[in-house]
MIRORO-549055 format. One line per field, with one value per atom (N, C-alpha, C, O): residue in three letters; atom name; x, y, z. Coordinates in pm, whole numbers, plus 50000, padded with zeros to 5 digits. Example, Ala and Ser with C-alpha at 12.3 -4.5 7.8 and 13.67 -1.06 7.14 Angstrom:
BEGIN
rest ala/ala/ala/ala/ser/ser/ser/ser
atom N/CA/C/O/N/CA/C/O
u 51319/51230/51320/51424/51285/51367/51290/51341
v 49431/49550/49670/49668/49775/49894/50003/50114
w 50780/50780/50780/50846/50708/50714/50787/50804
//
This chain:
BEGIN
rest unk/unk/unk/unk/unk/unk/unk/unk/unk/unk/unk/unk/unk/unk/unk/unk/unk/unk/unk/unk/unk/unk/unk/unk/unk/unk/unk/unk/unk/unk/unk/unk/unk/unk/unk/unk/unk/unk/unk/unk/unk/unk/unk/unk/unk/unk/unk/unk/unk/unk/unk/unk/unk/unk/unk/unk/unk/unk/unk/unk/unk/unk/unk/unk/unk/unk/unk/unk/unk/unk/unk/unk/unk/unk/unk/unk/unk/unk/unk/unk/unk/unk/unk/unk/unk/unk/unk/unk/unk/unk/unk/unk/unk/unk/unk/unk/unk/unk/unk/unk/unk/unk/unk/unk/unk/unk/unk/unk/unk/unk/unk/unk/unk/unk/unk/unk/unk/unk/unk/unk/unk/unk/unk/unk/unk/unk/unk/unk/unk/unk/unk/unk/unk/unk/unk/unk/unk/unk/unk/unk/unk/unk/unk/unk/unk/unk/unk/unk/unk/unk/unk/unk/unk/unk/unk/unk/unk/unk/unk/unk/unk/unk/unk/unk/unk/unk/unk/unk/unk/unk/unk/unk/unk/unk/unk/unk/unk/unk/unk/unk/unk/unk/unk/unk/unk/unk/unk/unk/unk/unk/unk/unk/unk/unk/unk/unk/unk/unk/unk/unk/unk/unk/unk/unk/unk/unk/unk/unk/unk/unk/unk/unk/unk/unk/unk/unk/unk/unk/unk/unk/unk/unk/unk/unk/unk/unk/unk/unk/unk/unk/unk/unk/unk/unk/unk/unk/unk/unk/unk/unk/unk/unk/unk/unk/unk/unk/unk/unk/unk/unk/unk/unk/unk/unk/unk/unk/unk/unk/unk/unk/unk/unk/unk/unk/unk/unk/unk/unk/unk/unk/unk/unk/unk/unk/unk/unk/unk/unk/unk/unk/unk/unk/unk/unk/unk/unk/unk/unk/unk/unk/unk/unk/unk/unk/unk/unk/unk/unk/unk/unk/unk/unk/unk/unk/unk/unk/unk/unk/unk/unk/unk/unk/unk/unk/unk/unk/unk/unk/unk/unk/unk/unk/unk/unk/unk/unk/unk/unk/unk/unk/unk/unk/unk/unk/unk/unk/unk/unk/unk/unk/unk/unk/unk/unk/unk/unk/unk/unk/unk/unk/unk/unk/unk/unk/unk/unk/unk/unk/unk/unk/unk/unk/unk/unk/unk/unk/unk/unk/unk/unk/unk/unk/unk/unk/unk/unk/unk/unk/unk/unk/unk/unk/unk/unk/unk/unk/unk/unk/unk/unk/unk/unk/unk/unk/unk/unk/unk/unk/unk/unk/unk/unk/unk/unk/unk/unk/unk/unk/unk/unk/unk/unk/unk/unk/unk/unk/unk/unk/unk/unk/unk/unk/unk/unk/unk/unk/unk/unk/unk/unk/unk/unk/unk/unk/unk/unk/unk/unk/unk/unk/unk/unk/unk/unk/unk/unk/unk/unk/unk/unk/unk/unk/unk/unk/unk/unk/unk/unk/unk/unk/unk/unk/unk/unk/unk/unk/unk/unk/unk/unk/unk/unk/unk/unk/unk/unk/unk/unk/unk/unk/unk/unk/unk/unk/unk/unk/unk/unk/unk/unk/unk/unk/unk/unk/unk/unk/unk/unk/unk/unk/unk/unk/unk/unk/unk/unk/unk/unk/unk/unk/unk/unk/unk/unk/unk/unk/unk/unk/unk/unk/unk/unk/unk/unk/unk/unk/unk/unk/unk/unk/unk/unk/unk/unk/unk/unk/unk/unk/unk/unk/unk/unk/unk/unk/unk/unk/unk/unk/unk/unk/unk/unk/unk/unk/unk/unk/unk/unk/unk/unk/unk/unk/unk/unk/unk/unk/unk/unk/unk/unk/unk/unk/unk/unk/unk/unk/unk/unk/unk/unk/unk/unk/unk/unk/unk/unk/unk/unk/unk/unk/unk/unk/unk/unk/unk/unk/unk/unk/unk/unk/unk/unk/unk/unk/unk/unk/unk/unk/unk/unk/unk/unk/unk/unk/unk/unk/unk/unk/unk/unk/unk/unk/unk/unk/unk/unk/unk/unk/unk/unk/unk/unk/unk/unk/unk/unk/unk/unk/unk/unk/unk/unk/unk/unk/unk/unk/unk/unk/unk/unk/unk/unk/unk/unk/unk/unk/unk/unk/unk/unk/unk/unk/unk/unk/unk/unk/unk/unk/unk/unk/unk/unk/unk/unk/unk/unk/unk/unk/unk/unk/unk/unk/unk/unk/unk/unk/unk/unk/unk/unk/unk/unk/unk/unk/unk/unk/unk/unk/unk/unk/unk/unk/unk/unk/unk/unk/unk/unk/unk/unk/unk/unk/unk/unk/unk/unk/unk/unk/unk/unk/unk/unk/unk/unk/unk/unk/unk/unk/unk/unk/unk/unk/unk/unk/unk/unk/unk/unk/unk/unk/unk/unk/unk/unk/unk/unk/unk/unk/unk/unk/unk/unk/unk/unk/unk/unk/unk/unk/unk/unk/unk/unk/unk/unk/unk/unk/unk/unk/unk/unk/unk/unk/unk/unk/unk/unk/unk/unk/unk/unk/unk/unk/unk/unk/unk/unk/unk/unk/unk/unk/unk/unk/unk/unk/unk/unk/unk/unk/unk/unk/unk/unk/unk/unk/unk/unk/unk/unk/unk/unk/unk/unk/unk/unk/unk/unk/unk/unk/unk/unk/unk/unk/unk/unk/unk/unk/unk/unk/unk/unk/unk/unk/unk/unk/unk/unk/unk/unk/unk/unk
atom N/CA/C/O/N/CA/C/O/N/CA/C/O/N/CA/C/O/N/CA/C/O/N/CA/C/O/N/CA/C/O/N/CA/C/O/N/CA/C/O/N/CA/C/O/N/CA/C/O/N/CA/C/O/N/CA/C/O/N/CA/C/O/N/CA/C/O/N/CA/C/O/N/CA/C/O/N/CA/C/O/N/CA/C/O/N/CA/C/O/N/CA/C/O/N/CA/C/O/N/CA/C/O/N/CA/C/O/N/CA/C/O/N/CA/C/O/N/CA/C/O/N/CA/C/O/N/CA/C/O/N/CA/C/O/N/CA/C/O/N/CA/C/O/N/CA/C/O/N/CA/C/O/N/CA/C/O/N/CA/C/O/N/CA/C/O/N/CA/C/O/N/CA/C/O/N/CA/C/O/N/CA/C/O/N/CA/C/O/N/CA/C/O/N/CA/C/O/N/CA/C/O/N/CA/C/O/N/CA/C/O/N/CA/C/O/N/CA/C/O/N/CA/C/O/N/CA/C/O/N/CA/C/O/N/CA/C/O/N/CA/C/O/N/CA/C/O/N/CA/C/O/N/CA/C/O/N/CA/C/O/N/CA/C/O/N/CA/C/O/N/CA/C/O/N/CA/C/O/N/CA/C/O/N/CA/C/O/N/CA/C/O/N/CA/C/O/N/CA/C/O/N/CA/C/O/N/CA/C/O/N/CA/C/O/N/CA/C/O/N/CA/C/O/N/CA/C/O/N/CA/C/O/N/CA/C/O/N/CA/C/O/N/CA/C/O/N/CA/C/O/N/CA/C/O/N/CA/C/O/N/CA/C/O/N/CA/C/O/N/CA/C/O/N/CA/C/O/N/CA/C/O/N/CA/C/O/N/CA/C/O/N/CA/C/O/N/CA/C/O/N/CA/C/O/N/CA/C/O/N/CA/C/O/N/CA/C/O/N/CA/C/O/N/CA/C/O/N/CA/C/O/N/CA/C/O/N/CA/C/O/N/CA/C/O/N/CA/C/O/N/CA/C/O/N/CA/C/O/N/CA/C/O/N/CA/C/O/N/CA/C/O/N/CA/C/O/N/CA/C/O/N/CA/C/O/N/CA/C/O/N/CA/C/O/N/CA/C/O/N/CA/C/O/N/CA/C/O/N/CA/C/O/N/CA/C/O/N/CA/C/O/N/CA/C/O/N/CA/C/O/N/CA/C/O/N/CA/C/O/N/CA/C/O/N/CA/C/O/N/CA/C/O/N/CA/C/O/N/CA/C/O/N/CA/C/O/N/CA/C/O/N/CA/C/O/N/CA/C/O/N/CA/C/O/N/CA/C/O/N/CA/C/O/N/CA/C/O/N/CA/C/O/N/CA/C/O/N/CA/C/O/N/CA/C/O/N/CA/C/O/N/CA/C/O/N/CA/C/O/N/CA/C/O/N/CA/C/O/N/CA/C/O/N/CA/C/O/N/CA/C/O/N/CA/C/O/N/CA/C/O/N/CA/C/O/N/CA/C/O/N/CA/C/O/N/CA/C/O/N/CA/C/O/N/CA/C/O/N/CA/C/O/N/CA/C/O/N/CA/C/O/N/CA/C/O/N/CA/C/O/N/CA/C/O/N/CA/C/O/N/CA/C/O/N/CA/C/O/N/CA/C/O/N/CA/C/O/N/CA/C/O/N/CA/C/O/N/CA/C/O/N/CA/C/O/N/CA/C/O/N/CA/C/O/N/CA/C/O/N/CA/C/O/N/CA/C/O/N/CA/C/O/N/CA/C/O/N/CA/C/O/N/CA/C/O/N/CA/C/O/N/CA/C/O/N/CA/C/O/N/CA/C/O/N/CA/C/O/N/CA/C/O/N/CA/C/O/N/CA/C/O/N/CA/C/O/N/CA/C/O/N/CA/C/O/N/CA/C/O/N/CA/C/O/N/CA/C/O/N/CA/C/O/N/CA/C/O/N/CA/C/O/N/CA/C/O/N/CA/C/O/N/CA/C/O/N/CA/C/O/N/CA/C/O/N/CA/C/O/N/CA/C/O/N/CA/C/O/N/CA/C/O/N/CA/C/O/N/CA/C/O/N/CA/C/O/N/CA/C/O/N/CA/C/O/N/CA/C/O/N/CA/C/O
u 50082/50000/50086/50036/50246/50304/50328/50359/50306/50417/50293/50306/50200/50097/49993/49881/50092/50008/50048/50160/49961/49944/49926/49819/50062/50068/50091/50177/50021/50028/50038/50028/50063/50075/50024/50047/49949/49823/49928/49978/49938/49860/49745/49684/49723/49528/49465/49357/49623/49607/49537/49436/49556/49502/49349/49255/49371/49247/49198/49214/49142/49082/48933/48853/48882/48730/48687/48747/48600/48514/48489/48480/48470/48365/48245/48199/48193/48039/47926/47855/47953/47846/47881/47852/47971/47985/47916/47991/47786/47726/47809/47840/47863/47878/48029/48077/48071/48227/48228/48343/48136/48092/48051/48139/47932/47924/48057/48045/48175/48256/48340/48390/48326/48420/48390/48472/48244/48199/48248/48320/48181/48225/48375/48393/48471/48567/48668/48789/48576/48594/48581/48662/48430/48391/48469/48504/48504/48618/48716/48707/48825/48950/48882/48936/48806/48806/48753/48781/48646/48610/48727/48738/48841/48996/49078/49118/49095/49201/49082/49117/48995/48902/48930/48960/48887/48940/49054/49070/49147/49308/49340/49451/49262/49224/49401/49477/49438/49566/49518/49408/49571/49614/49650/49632/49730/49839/49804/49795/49784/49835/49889/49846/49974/50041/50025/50096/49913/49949/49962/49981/49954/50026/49945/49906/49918/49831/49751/49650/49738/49638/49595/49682/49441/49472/49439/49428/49424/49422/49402/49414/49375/49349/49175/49134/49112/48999/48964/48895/49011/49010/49048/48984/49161/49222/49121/49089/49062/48948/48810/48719/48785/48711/48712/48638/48839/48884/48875/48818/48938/48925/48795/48780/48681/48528/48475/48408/48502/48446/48514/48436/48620/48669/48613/48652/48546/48518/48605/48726/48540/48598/48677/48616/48821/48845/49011/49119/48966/49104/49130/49039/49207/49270/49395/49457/49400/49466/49599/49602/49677/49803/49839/49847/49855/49857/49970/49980/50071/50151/50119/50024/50200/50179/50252/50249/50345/50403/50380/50457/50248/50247/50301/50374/50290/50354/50238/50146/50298/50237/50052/49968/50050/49885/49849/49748/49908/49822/49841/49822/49898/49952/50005/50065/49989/50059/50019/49921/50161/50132/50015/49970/49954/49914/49944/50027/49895/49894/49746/49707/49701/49587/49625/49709/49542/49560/49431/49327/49442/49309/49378/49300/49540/49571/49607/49628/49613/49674/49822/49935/49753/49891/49932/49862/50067/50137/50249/50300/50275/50291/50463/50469/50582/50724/50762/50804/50770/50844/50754/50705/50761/50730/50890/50976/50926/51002/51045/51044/51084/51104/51213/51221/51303/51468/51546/51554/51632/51759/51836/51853/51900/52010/52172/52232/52201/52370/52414/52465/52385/52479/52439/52501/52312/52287/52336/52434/52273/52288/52179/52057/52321/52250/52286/52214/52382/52371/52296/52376/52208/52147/52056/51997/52065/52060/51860/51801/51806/51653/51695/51800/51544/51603/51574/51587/51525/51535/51663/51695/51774/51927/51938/52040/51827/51807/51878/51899/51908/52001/51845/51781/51807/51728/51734/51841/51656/51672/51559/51581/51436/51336/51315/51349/51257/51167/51040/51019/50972/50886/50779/50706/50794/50633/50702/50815/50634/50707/50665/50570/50793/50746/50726/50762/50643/50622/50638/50639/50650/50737/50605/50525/50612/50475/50464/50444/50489/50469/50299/50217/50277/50179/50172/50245/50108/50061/49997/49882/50095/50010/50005/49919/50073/50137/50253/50297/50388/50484/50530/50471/50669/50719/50655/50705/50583/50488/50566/50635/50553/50585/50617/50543/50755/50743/50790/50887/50676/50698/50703/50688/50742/50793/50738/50795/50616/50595/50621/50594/50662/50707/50677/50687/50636/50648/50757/50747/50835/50948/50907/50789/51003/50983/50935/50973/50857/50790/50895/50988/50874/50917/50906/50976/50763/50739/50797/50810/50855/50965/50931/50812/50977/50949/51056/51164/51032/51114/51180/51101/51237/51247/51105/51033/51098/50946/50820/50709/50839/50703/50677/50574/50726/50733/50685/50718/50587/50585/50658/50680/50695/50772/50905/50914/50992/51133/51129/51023/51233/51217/51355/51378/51439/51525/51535/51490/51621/51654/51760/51755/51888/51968/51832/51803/51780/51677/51567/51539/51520/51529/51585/51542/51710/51807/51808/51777/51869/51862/51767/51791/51644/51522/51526/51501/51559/51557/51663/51663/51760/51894/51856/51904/51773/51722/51582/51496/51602/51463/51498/51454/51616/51660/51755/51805/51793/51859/51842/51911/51681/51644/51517/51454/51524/51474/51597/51563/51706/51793/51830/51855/51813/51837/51774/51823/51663/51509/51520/51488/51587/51606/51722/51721/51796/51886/51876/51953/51796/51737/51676/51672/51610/51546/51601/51589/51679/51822/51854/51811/51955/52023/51922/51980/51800/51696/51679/51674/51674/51654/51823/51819/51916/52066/52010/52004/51935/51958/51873/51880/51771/51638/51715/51755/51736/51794/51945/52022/51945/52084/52180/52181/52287/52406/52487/52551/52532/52638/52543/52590/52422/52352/52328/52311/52332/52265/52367/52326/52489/52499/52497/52531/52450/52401/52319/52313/52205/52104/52079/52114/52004/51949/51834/51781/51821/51703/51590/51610/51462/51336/51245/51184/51257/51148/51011/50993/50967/50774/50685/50680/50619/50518/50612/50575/50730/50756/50701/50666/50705/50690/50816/50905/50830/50938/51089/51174/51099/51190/51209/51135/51348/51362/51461/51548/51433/51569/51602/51706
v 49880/50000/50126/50231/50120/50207/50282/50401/50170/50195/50329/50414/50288/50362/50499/50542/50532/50676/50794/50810/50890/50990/51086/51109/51156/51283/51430/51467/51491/51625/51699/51639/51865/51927/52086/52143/52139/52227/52421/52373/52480/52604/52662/52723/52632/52647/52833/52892/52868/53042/53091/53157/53080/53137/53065/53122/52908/52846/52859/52778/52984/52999/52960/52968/52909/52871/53034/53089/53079/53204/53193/53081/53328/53371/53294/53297/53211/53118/53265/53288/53326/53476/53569/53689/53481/53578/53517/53493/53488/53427/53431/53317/53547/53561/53490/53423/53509/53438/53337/53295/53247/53111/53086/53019/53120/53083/53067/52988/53121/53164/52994/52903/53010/52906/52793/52716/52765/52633/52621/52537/52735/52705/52661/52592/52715/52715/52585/52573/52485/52402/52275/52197/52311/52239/52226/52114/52339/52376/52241/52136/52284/52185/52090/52027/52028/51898/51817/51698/51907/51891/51868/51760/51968/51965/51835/51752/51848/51725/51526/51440/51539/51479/51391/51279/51568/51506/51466/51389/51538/51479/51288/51236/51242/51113/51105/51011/51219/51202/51094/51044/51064/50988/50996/50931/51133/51220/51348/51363/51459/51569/51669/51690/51721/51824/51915/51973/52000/52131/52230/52217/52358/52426/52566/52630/52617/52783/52717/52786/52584/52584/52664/52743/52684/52809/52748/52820/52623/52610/52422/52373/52329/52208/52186/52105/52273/52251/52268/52184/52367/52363/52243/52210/52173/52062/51952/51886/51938/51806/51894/51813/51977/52042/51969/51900/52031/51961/51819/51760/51753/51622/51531/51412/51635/51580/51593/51500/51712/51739/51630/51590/51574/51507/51342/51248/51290/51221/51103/51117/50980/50887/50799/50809/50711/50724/50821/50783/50955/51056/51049/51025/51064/51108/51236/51274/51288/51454/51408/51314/51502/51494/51675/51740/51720/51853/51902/51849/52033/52024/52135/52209/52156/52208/52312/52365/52381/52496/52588/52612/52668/52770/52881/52908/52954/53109/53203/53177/53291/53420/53450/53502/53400/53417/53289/53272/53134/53114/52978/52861/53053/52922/52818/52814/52698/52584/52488/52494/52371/52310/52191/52205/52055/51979/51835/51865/51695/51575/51488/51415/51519/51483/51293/51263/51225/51120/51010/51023/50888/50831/50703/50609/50678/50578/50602/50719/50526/50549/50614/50580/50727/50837/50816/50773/50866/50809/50954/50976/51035/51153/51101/51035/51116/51093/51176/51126/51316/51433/51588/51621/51652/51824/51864/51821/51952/52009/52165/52233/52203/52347/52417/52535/52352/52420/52431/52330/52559/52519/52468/52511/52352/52209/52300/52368/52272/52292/52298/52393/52173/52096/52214/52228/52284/52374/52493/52500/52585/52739/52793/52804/52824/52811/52963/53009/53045/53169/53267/53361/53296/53382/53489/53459/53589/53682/53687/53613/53813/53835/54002/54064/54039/54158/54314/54435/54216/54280/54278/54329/54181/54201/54075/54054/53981/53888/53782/53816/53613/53520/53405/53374/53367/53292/53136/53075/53104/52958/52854/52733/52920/52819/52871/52984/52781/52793/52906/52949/52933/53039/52954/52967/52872/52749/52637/52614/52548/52423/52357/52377/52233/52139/52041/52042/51912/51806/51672/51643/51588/51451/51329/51319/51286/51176/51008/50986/50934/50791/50744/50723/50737/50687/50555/50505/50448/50333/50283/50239/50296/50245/50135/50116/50060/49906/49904/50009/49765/49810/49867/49878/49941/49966/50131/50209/50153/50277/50402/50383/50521/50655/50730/50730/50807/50892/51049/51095/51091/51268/51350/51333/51469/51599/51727/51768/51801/51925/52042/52042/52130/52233/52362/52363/52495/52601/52738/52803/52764/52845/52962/52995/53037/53200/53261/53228/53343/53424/53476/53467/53574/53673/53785/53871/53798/53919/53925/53850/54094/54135/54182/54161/54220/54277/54339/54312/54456/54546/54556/54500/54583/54610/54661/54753/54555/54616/54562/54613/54460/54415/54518/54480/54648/54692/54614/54496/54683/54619/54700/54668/54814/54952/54958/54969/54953/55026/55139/55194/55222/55376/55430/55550/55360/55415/55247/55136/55308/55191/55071/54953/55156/55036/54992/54879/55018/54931/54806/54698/54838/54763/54633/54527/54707/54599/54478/54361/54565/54420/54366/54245/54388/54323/54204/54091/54231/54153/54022/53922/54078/53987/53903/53791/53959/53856/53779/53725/53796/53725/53588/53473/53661/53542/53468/53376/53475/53370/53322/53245/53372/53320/53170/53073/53199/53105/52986/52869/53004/52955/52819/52699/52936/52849/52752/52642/52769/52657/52592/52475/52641/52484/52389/52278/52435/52366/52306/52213/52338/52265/52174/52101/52157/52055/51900/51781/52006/51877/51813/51699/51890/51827/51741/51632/51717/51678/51499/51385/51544/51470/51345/51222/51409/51352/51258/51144/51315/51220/51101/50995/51154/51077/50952/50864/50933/50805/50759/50819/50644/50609/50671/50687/50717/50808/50753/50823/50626/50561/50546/50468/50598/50551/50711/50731/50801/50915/50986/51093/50933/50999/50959/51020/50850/50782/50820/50818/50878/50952/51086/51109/51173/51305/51264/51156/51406/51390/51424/51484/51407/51514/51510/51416/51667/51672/51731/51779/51701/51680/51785/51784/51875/51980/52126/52225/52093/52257/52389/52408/52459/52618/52661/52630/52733/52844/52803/52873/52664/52659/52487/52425/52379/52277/52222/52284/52084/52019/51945/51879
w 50000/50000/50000/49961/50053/50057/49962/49964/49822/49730/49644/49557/49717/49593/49665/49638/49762/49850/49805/49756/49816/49756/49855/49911/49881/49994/49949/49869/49999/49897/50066/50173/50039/50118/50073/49966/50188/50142/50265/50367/50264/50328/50323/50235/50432/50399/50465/50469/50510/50495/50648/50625/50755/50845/50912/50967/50879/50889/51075/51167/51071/51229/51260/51167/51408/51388/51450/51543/51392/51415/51537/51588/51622/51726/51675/51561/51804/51770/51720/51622/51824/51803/51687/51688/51543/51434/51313/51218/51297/51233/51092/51058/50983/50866/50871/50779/50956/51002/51041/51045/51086/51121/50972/50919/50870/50776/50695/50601/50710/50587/50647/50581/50777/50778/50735/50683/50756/50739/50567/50514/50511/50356/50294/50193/50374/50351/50416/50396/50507/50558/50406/50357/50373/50278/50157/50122/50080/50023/50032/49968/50146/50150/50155/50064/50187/50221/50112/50099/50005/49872/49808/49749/49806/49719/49740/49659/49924/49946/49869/49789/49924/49819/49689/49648/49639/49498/49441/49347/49519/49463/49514/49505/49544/49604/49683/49659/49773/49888/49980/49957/50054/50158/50283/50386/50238/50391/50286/50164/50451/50412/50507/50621/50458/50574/50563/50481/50642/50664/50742/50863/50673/50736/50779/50682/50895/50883/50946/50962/51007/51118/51207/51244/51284/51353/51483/51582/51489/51636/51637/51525/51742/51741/51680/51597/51743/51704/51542/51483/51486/51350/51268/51169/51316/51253/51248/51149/51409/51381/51311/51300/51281/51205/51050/50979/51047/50873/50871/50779/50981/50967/51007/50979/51097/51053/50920/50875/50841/50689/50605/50519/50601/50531/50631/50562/50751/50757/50788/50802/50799/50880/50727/50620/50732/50879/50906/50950/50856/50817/51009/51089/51029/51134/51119/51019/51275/51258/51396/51476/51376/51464/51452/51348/51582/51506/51618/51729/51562/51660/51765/51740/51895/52004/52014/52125/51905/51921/51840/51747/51866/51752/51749/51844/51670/51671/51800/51877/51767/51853/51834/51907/51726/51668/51673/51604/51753/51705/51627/51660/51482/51364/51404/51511/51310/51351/51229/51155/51233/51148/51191/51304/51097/51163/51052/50966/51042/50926/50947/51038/50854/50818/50729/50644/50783/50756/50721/50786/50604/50580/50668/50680/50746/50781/50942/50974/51018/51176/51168/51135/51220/51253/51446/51538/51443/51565/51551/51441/51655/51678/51707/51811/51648/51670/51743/51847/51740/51765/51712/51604/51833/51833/51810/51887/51694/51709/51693/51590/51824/51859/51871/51838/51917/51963/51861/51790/51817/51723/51809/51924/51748/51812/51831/51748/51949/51947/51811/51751/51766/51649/51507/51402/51557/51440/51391/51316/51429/51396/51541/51550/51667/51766/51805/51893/51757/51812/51719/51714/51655/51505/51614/51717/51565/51656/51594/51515/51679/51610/51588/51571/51600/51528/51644/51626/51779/51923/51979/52085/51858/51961/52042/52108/52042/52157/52016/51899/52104/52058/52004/52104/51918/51894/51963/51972/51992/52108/52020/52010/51958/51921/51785/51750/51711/51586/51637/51750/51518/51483/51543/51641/51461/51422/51464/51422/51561/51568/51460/51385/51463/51305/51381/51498/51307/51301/51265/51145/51349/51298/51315/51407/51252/51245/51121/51001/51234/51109/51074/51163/50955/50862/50880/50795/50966/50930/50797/50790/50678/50571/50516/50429/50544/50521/50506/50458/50545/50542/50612/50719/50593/50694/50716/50797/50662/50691/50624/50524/50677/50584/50714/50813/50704/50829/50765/50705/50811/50739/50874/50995/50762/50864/50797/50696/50854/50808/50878/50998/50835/50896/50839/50717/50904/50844/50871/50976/50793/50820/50843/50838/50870/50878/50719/50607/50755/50571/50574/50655/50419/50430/50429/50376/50520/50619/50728/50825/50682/50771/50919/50943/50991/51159/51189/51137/51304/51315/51483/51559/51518/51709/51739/51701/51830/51909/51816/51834/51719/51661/51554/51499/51486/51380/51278/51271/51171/51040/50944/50827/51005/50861/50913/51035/50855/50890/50915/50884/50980/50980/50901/50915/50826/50716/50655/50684/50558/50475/50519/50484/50631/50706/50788/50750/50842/50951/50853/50906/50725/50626/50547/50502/50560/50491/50586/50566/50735/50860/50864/50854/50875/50900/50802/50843/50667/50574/50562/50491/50677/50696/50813/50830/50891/50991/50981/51052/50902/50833/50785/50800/50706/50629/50713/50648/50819/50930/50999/51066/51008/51122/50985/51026/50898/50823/50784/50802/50744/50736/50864/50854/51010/51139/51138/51165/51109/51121/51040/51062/50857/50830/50820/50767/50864/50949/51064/51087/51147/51244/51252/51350/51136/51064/51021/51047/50928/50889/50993/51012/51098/51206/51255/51248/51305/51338/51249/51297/51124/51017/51036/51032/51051/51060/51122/51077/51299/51415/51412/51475/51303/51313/51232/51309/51121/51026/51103/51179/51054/51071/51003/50881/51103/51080/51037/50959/51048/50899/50776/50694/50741/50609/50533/50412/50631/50645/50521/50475/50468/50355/50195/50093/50214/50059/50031/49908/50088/49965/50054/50170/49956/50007/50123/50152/50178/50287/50229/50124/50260/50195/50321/50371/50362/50435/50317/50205/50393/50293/50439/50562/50304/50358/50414/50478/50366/50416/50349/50232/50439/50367/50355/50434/50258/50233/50197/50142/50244/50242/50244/50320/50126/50106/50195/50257/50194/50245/50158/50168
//
């Protein structure tokens, strides 16, 4: 069964459940519930990873519209709003690893753009094996840093163009850290005398490949 699954990976954009008391915002969601679950559907997937979750409840949301017998795994470290990734599944999912920390072994001093030393990921990623027959499927979704910028103090504007440029340099290192963090992650996870005969692939990232 392994040989013939079909995993795709979605951003589904800020998928939040409405205030119960926002009727037109409760409608939008339901529609938009219907939506993905119509899409993932039709692409007849198997697994899917994504990403812009807006909370646990949303996830079994998606995974009631899409019905039995999908199962959800969703992770426990979201950003500041909220986001998070989650793996949507038609087979028994089994939760490996939350992952949050950049590793020693990584890119452990990358500064932010408050001056402070970065210690965690944005978005935690996700590690999760697929019971599909066989020796099963073990994926990793993750969502990196955008590249929407931020300023000292939660800024969305620069106030000259050096304050600009950095923002844009810590943007990009602090995306860099995370996927490297990833990797190193990925090293520890496989066997380390095998770990250099083929490439790695993490599956469902945003922004950024391994």
């Amino acid at each position: 069964m392994a040989n013939n699954l079909i995993v795709m990976t979605w951003n589904v954009e800020n998928l939040f459940p409405p205030d119960d008391t926002d009727t037109p915002a409760a409608d939008t969601y339901t529609a938009k519930l219907t939506y993905l679950a119509g899409l993932i559907a039709g692409t007849g997937a198997d697994v899917v990873a994504l990403q812009e979750i807006g909370s646990l409840r949303a996830a079994q949301d998606l995974r009631a519209a899409l019905g039995e017998p999908w199962q959800a795994v969703v992770s426990s470290h979201p950003d500041s709003r909220g986001i998070r990734v989650a793996v949507l599944a038609r087979h028994p999912l089994t939760e490996e690893a939350q992952i949050i920390a950049l590793p020693p072994s990584g890119l452990p001093a990358v500064p932010d753009v408050d001056g402070d030393t970065l210690t965690h990921m944005g978005r935690g990623a996700l590690q999760v094996h697929v019971d599909c027959g066989g020796a099963g499927l073990r994926l990793l979704t993750a969502h990196l840093k955008s590249k929407l910028l931020t300023y000292p103090g939660g800024r969305r504007y620069p106030l000259n163009e050096d304050e600009r440029a950095r923002g844009a340099g810590y943007a990009l290192l602090r995306r860099t850290a995370e996927a490297v963090a990833l990797r190193v992650h990925l090293n520890e996870t496989v066997n380390p005398l095998e770990s250099w005969r083929a490439p790695l692939c993490g599956l469902g990232l945003q922004g950024a490949g391994l």
